[in-house]
Every structure is written in C-alpha cells, then in structure tokens.
C-alpha positions in Angstrom: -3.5 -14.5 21.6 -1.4 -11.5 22.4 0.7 -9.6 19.5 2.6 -6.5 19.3 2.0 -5.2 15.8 5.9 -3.5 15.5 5.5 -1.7 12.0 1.9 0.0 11.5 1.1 3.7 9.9 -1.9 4.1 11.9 -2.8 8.0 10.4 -3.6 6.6 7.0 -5.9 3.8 9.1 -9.3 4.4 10.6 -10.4 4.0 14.4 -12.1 1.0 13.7 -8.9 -1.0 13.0 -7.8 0.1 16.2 -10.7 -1.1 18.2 -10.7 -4.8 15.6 -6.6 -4.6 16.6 -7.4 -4.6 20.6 -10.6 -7.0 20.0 -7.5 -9.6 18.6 -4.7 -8.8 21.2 -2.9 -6.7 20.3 -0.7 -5.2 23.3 0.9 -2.2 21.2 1.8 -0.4 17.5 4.6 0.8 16.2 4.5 3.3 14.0 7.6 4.1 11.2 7.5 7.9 9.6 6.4 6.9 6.1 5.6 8.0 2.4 2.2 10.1 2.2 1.3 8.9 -0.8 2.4 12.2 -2.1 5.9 13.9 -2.0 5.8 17.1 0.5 6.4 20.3 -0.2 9.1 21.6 2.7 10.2 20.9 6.0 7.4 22.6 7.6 5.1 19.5 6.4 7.6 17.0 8.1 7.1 19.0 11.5 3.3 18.8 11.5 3.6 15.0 10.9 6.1 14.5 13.8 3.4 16.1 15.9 0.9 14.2 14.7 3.4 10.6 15.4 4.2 11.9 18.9 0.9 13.9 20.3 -2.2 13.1 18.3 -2.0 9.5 17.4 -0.8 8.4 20.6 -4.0 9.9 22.1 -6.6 8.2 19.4 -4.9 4.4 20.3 -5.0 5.2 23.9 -8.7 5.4 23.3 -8.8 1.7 22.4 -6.3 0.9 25.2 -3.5 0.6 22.7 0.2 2.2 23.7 1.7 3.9 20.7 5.1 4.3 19.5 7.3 5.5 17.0 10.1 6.0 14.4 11.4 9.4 12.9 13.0 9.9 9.8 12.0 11.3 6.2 11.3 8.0 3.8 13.0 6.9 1.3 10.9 7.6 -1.1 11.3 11.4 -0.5 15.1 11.4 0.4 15.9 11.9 -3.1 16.0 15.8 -2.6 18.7 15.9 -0.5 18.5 19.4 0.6 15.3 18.8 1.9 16.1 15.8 3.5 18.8 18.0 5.3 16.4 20.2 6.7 13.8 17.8 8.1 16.8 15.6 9.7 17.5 19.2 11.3 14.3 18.7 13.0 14.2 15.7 14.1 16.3 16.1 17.6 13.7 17.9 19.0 11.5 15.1 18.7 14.0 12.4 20.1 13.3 12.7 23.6 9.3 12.6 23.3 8.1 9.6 25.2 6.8 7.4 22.1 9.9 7.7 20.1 11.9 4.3 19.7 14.5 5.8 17.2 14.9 6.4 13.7 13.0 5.1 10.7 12.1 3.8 8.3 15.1 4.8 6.8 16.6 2.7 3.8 16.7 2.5 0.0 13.8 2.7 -2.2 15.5 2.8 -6.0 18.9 2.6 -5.1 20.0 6.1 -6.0 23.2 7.9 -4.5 21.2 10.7 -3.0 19.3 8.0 -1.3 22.3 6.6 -0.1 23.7 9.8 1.3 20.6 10.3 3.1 20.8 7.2 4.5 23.9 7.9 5.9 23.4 10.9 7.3 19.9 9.2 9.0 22.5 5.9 10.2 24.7 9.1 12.1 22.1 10.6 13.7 21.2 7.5 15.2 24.6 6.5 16.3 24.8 10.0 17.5 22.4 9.8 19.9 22.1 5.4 20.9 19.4 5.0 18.9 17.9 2.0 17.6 17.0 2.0 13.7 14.8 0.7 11.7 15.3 -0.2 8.0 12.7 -0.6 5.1 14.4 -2.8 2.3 13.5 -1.4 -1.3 10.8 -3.9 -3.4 10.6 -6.2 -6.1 13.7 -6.4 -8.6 15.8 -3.6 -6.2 15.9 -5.8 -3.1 18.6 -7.6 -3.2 21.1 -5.1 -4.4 20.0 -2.6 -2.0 20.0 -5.2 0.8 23.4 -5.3 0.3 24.2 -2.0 -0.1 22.2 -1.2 3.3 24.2 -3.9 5.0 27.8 -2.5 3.8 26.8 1.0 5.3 25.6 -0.2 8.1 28.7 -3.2 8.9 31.0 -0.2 8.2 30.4 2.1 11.0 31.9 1.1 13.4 29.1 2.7 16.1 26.4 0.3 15.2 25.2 -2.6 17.1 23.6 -5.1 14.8 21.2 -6.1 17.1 19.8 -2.8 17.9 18.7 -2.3 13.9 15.9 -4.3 12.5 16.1 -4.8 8.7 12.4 -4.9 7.4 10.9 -6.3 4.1 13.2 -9.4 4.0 12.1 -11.8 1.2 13.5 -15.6 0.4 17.0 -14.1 -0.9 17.5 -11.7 1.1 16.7 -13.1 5.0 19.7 -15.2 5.5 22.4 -12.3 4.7 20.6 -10.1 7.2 20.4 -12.4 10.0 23.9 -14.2 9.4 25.3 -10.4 9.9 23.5 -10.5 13.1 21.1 -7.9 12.2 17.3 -8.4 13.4 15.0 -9.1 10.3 11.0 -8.3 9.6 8.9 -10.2 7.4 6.3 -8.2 6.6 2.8 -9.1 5.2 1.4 -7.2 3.0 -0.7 -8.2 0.0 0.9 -7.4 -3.3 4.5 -6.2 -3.3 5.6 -8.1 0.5 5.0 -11.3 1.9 1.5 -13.4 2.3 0.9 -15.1 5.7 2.0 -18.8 3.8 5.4 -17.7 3.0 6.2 -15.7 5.8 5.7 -18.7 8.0 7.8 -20.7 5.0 10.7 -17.8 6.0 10.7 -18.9 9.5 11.0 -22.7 9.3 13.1 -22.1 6.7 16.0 -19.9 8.2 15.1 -19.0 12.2 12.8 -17.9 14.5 15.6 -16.0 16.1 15.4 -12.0 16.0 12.9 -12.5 13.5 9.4 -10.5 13.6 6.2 -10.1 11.9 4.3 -6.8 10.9 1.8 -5.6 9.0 2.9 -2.3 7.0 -0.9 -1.4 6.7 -1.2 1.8 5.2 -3.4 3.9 3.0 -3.0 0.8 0.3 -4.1 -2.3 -0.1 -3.0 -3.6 3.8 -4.3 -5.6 6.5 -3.7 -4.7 10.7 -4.9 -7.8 11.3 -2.0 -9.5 9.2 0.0 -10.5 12.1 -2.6 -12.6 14.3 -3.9 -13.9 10.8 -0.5 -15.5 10.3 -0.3 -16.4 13.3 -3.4 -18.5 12.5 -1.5 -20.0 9.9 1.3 -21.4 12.0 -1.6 -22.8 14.5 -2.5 -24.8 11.0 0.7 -26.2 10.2 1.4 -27.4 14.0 2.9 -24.7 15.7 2.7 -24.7 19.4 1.6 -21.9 21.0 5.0 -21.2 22.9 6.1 -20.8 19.0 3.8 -18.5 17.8 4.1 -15.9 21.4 7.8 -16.4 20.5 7.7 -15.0 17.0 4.6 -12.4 17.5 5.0 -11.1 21.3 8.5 -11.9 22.4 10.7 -11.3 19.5 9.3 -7.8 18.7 9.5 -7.0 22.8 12.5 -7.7 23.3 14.1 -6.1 20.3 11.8 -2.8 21.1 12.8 -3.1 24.8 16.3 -1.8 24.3 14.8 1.1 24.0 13.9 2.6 27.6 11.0 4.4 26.7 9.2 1.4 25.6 6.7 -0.7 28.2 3.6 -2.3 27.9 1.7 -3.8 30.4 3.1 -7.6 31.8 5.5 -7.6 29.5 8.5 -9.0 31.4 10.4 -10.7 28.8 10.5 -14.0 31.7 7.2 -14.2 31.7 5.7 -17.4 31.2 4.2 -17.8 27.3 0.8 -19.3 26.9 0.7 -23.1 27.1 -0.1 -25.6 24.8 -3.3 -27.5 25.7 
C-alpha cells in the first residue's frame, strides 16, 4: 500500500516512526510549522526552527528513504502577539525558495481572536504574493464552526486566491460540506482525542466526497499516531472499499493537490499512473 502522509510534525517524532512510516509505504511527509508546545520567546527562535524544517529534518527522513517537505508560517496559537507575528512573517521569504518548501502554513484560527485574524491575513497575502499554495488548520471543538467560516470569508474575499490551491484541514461532520462546496480542498485528519478516529473519517468520505479530500495524521509531541493514515486505510479495506478507492483518497488526492507546487516530486508518481488493482 503506498500513502503520502501530507500533514506530519516529524521534530517532535522519533526516527523510529520514520523507519515503521517507510516499513508501511509511505512515499513522502509533509511537514506544517506548528505549536511547540510552548509559546517562543522572539523571532530568532522561529529562524532556527525554519532551519531545522528546511535543512535538518529533510536529511534525518532521507535516511529512511523518505522525501520531506514543508510549510512556513507562525501557528495560530502564537499569532496572538501580533508584533511578533510581524517579525517572523519578515523572515519567512528567505525561506520560500528552499527546495522542500510547499507554501505557507498552518495558518488559520485557533480561538477566534481579531489579532488571530489579522495575522491570518497578513499570512493569506504573503501567499498570494508570491503563488503559493496554503494550508489551513481549522480551530477545535466548540470554535470550529465559527472559525470555519470566518476562514472561508477571508479567504473567498481576496480576489488572488484559487480555491483549489488551499487545503482546509481539521474538517469535522459540520464543517466538510461548506469547505468543499466553496471548492476549497479539505483534510480529515486523525488524531485521537480532539480530531477525527479512522471510523468517522471514512464516515466523512462516503458521506460528502472522495473528491479533493485527503487524510493525515497531525502526529506530534501528543497523543498521535504516523501510522493513522494506512490504519484508516485498513478500515475502508473492512467496509469494502476497493483498492483503486483507497490509492485514490491516500496517494492520489494528496499528490495531486501537493503537485501544483513545482518543487514537489516523489518517485513514480505520475498522477496517470495506473493505481493498484483489485484482486
């Protein structure tokens, strides 16, 4: 079974998952700039991190025969301070042209604040600014819906930005159909507690689309799993799912949304070529 695992934060994970990740075929991560379980400090802290997403982890998977990519941004969860926020999105051109850099994110809400949104903003230029594709992380629990919505307003009003070049991640039961009927790309994610088990992921899908739909795993330094996307993908073998189904939904739909992106390729990847059969 081959997977691309699109929404990964490999620092807080150890090399083992990388090598159990390969061992269950996965063809490439994609890594979002994240929360570090701790608000930081200054700017300075947001540069060392960008180094380590574009130079050091790219290194450790291709030990494990894994290509690595990744988004830029600072998180929602630290885009409160909007001065600092300022300064690291002052950075982050220098990093744009690095060859494991799909685009920006994971922007988004996380509490629904108007700081947050005018980061947002200012993250949702850069991108237009310079073609970039975006990735969006949804806030959780009670805040989803309204800040769904409030993502998808910004976003639908500028006139710059191609829905199908942004990916709107986290989507839940009430939230899922708004994304996709605005033509934006949506990720189910699967992670224990706060996200989406394997069962109603695959509930999602039958339920609304299988188009510009993907899976990922969000592992992290909490309670996550990098093997969540070829776990649910055992799932859909349960319920019946042919095997041209699940390549769709776990290898094709995450290539060719990443693919608009030049400076991402993985190995027999044509997006023609023939998906596993069904015996």
């Amino acid at each position: 079974m081959r997977y691309i695992e699109p929404h990964a934060h490999m620092v807080s994970r150890t090399t083992d998952d990388y090598a159990a990740m390969a061992t269950a075929g996965c063809q490439a991560v994609c890594e979002p700039a994240f929360w570090a379980g701790f608000d930081r400090s200054s700017a300075r802290g947001f540069y060392d991190y960008f180094c380590q997403l574009t130079e050091h982890e790219p290194r450790r998977a291709a030990r494990y025969g894994l290509p690595h990519y990744t988004w830029l941004c600072i998180n929602p969860k630290e885009s409160e301070d909007v001065r600092l926020a300022e300064e690291v999105l002052a950075i982050i051109p220098e990093f744009l042209d690095r060859p494991n850099v799909l685009g920006i994110g994971e922007i988004g809400l996380n509490k629904n604040t108007r700081n947050e949104m005018a980061v947002l903003e200012k993250h949702v230029d850069l991108a237009a600014k310079h073609n970039r594709l975006i990735l969006v992380h949804t806030p959780h629990l009670e805040d989803k819906l309204k800040g769904t919505r409030l993502i998808l307003d910004l976003l639908k009003s500028d006139s710059r930005i191609q829905p199908e070049r942004v990916i709107i991640d986290h989507v839940e039961e009430h939230t899922i159909s708004m994304v996709l009927d605005a033509g934006f790309w949506a990720g189910i994610t699967l992670y224990p507690e706060s996200k989406s088990t394997p069962a109603r992921a695959i509930d999602m899908v039958e339920a609304c689309s299988m188009e510009r739909v993907w899976l990922n795993s969000a592992c992290d330094w909490g309670h996550s799993d990098p093997l969540a996307v070829p776990k649910t993908a055992r799932e859909m073998r349960r319920r019946g799912h042919s095997l041209e189904a699940i390549d769709r939904l776990i290898f094709q739909n995450p290539l060719r949304f990443l693919s608009q992106c030049p400076a991402f390729a993985i190995a027999g990847s044509a997006l023609d070529s023939a998906a596993p059969q069904t015996r």
